[in-house]
PyMOL commands that place a pseudoatom at each C-alpha (Angstrom):
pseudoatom trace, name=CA, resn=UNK, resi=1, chain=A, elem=C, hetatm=0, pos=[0.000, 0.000, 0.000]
pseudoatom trace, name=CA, resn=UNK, resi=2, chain=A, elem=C, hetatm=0, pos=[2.628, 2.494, 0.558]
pseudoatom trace, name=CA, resn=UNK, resi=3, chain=A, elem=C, hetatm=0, pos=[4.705, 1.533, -2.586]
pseudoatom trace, name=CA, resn=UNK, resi=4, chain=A, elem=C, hetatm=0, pos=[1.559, 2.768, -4.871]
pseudoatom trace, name=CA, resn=UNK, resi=5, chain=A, elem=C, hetatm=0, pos=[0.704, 5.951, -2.842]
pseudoatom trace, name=CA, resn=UNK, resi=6, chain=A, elem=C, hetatm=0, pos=[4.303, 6.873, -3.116]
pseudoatom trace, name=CA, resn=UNK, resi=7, chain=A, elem=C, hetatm=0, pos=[3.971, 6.049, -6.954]
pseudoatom trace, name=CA, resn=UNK, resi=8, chain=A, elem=C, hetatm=0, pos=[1.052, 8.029, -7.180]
pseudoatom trace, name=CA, resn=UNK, resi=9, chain=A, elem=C, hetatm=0, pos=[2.769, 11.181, -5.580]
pseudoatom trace, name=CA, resn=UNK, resi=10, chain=A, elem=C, hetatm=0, pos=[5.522, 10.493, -7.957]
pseudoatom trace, name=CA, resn=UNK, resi=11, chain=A, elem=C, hetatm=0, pos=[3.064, 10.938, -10.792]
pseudoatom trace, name=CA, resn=UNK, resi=12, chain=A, elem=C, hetatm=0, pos=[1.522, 13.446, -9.369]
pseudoatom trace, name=CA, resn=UNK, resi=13, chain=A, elem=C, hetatm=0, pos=[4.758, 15.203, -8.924]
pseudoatom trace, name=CA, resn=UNK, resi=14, chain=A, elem=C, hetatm=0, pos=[5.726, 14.522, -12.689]
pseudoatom trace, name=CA, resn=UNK, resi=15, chain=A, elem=C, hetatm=0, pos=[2.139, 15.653, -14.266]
pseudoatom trace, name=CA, resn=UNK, resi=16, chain=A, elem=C, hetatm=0, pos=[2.399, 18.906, -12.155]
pseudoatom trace, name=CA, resn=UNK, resi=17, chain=A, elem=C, hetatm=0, pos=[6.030, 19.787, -13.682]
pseudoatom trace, name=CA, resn=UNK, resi=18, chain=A, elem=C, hetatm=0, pos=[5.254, 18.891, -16.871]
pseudoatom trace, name=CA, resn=UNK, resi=19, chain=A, elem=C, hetatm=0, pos=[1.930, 20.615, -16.582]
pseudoatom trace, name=CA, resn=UNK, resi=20, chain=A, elem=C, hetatm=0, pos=[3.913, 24.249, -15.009]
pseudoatom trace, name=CA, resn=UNK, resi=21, chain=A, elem=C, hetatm=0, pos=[6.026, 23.935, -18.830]
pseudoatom trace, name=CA, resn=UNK, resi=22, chain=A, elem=C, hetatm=0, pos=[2.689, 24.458, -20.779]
pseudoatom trace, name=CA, resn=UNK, resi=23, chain=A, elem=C, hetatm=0, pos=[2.222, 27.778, -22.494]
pseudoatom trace, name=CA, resn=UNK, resi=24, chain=A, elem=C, hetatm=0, pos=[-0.695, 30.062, -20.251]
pseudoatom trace, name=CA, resn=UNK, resi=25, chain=A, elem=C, hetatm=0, pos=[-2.911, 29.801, -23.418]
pseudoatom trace, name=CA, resn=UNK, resi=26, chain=A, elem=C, hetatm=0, pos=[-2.892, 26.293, -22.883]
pseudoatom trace, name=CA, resn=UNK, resi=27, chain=A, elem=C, hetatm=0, pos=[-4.195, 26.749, -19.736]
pseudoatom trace, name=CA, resn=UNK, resi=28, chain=A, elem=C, hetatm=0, pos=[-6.880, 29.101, -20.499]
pseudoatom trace, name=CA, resn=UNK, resi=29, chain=A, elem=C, hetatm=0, pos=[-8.335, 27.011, -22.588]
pseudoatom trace, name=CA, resn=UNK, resi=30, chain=A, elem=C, hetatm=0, pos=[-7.856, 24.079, -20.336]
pseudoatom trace, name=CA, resn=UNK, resi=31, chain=A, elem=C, hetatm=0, pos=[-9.648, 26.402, -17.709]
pseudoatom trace, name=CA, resn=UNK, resi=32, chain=A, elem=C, hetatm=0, pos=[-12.336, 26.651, -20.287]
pseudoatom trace, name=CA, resn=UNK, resi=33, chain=A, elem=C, hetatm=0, pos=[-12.665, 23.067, -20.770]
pseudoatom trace, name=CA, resn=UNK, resi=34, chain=A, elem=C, hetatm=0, pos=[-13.309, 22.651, -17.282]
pseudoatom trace, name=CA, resn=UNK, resi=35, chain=A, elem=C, hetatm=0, pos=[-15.532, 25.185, -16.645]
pseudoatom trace, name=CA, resn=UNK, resi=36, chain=A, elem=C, hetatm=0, pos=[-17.607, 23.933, -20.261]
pseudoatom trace, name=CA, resn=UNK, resi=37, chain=A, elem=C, hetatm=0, pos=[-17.295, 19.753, -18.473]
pseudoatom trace, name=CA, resn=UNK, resi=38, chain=A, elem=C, hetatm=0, pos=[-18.330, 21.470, -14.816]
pseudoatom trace, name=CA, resn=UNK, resi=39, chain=A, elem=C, hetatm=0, pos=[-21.836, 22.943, -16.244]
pseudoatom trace, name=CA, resn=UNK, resi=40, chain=A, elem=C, hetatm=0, pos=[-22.527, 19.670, -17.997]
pseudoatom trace, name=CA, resn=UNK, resi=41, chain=A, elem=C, hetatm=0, pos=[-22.085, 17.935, -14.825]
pseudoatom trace, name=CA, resn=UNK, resi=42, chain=A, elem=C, hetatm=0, pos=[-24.166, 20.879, -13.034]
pseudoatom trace, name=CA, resn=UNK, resi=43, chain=A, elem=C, hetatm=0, pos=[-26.830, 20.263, -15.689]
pseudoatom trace, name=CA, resn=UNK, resi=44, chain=A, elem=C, hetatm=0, pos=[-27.087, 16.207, -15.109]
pseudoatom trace, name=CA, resn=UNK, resi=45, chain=A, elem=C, hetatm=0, pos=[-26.877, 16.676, -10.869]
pseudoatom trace, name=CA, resn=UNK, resi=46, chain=A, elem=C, hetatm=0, pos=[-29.771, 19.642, -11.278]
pseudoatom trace, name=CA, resn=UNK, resi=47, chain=A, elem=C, hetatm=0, pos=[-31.717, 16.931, -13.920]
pseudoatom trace, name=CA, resn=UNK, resi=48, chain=A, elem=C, hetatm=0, pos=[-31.822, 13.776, -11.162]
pseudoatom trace, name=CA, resn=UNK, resi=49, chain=A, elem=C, hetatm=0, pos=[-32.641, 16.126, -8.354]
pseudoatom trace, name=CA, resn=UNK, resi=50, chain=A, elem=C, hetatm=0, pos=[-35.623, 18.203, -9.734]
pseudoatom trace, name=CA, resn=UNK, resi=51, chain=A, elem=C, hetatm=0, pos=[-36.673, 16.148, -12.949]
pseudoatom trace, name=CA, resn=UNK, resi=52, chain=A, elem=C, hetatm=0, pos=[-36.682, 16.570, -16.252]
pseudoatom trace, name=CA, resn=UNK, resi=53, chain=A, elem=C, hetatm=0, pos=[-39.908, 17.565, -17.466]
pseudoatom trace, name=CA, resn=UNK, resi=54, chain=A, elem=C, hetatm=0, pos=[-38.897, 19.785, -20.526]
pseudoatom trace, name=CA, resn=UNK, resi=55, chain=A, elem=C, hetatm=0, pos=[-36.501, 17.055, -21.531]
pseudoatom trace, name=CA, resn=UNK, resi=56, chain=A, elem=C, hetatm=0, pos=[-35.597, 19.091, -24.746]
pseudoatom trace, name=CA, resn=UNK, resi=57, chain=A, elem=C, hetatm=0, pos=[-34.083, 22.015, -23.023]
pseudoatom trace, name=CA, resn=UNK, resi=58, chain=A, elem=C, hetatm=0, pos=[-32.195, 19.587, -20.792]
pseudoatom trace, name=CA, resn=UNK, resi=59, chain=A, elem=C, hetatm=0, pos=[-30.486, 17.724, -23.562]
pseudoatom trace, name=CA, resn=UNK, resi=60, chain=A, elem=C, hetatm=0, pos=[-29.908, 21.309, -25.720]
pseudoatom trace, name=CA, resn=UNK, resi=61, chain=A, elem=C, hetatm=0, pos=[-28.034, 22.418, -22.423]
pseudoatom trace, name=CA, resn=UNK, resi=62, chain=A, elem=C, hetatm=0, pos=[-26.116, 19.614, -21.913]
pseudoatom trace, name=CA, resn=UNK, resi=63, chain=A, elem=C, hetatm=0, pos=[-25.313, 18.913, -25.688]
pseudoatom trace, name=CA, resn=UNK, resi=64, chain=A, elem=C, hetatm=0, pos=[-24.286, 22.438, -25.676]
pseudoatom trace, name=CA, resn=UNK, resi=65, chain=A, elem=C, hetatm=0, pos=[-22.004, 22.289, -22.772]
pseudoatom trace, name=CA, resn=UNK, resi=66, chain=A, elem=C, hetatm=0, pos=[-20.393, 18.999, -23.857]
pseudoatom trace, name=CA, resn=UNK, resi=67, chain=A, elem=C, hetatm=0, pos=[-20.360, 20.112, -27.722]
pseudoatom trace, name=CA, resn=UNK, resi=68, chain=A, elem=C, hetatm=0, pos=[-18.468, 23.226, -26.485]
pseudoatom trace, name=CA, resn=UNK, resi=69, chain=A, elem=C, hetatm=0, pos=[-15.645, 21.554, -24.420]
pseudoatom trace, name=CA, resn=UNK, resi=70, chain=A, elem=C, hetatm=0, pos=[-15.251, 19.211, -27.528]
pseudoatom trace, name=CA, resn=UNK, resi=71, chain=A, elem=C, hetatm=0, pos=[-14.518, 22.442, -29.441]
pseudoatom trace, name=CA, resn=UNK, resi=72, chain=A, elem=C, hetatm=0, pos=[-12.177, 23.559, -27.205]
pseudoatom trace, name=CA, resn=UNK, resi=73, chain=A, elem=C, hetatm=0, pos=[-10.359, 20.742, -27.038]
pseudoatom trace, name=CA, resn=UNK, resi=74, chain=A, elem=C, hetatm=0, pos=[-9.920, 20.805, -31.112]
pseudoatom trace, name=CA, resn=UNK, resi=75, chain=A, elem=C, hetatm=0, pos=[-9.083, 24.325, -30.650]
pseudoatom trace, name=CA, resn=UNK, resi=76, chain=A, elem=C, hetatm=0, pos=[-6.049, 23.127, -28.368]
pseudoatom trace, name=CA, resn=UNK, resi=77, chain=A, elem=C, hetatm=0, pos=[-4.991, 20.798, -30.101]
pseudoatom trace, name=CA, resn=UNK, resi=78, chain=A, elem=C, hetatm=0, pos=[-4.443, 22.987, -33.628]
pseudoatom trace, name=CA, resn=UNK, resi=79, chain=A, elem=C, hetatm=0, pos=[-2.880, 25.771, -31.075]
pseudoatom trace, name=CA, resn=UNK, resi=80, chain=A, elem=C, hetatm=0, pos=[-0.444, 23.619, -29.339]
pseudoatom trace, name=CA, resn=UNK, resi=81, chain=A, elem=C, hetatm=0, pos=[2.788, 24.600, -30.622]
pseudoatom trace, name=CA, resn=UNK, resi=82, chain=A, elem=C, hetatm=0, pos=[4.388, 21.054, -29.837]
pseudoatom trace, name=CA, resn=UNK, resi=83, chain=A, elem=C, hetatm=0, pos=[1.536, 19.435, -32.054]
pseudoatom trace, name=CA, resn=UNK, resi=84, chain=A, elem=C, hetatm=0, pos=[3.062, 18.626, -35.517]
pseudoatom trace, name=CA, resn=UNK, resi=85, chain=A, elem=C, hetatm=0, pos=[0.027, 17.982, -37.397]
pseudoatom trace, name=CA, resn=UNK, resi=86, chain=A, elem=C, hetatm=0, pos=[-1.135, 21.978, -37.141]
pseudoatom trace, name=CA, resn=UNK, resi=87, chain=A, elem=C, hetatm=0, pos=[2.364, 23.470, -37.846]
pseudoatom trace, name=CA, resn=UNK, resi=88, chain=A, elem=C, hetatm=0, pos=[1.128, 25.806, -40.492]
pseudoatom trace, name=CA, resn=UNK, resi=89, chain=A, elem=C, hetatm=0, pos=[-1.982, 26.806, -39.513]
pseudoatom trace, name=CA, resn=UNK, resi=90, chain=A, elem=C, hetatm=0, pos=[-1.892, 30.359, -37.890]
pseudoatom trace, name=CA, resn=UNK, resi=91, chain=A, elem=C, hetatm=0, pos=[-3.735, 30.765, -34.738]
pseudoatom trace, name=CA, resn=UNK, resi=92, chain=A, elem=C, hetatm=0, pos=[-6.252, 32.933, -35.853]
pseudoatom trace, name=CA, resn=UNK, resi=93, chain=A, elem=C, hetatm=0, pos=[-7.690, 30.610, -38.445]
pseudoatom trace, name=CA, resn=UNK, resi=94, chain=A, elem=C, hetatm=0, pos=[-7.793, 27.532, -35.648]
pseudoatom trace, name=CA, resn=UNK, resi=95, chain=A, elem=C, hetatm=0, pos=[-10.026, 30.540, -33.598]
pseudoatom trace, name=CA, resn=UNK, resi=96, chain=A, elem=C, hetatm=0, pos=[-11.966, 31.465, -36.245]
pseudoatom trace, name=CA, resn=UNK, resi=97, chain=A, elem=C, hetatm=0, pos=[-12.984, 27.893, -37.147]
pseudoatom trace, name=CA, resn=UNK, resi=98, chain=A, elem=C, hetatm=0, pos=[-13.757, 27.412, -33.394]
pseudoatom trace, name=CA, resn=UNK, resi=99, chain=A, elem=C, hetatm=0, pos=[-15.904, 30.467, -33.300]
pseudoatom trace, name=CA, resn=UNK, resi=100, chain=A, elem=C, hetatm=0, pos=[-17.774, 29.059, -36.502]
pseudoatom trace, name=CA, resn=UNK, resi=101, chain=A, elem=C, hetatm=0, pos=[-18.078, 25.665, -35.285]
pseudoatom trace, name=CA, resn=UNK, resi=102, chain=A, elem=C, hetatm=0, pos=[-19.509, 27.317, -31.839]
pseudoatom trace, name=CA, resn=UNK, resi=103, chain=A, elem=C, hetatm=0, pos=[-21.961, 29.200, -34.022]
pseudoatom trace, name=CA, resn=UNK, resi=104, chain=A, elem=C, hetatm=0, pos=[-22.818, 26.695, -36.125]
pseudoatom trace, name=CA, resn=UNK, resi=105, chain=A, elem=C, hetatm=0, pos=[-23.827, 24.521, -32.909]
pseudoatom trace, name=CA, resn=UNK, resi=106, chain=A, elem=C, hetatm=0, pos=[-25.324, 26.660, -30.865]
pseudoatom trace, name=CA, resn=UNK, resi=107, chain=A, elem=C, hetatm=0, pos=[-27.308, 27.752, -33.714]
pseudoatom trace, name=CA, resn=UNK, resi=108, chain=A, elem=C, hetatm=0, pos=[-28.648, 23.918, -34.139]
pseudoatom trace, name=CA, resn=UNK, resi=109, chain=A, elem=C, hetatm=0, pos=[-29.243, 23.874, -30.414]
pseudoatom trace, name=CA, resn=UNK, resi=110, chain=A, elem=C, hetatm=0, pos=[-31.234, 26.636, -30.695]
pseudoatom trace, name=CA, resn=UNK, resi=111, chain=A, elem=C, hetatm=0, pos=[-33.404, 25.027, -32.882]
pseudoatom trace, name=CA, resn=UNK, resi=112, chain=A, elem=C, hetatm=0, pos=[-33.573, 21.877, -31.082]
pseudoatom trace, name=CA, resn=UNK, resi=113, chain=A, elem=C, hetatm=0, pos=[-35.190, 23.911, -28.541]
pseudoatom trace, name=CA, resn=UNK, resi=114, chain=A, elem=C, hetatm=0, pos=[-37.732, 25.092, -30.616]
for i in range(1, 114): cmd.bond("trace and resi %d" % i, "trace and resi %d" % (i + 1))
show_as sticks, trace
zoom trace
């Protein structure tokens, strides 16, 4: 038992170093991620507890929510400047095809909802 908690404060240790070398707009987006996975999770705890008699609007929310984080996480992966694949495309075109893509789901979600 105390060989794997010391293991897991050794990769705890490791992730956090690796984690202080990432580039802060890494981390705001990683912030946003977060934030985007938390109201998801708010949405499904809120759901159980009270109900979900409008089940439209709580799948549009939570579709949203989840859509958006999905975004984000394509938008850090094309801005990550250790990512090989996205080497020549500038940053604003991997924002500008995030905002789009936002737009363009949020604009479906809208009319799921009716």
């Amino acid at each position: 038992m105390a060989s794997t908690a010391g293991e897991v404060r050794a990769l705890l240790s490791s992730l956090r170093s690796a984690y202080a070398a990432t580039p802060t707009k890494l981390k705001i987006i990683d912030l946003y991620v977060a934030y985007a996975i938390c109201t998801a999770l708010i949405q499904v705890i809120y759901m159980a507890i009270v109900g979900s008699f409008p089940f439209n609007a709580f799948l549009s929310g939570f579709l949203s929510s989840v859509g958006t984080a999905v975004l984000a996480v394509c938008l850090r992966m094309q801005v990550n400047p250790k990512n090989k694949e996205f080497k020549e495309l500038p940053l604003e075109r991997a924002f500008a095809d995030f905002v789009l893509a936002n737009l363009v789901l949020h604009l479906v979600i809208m009319n799921f909802l009716g």
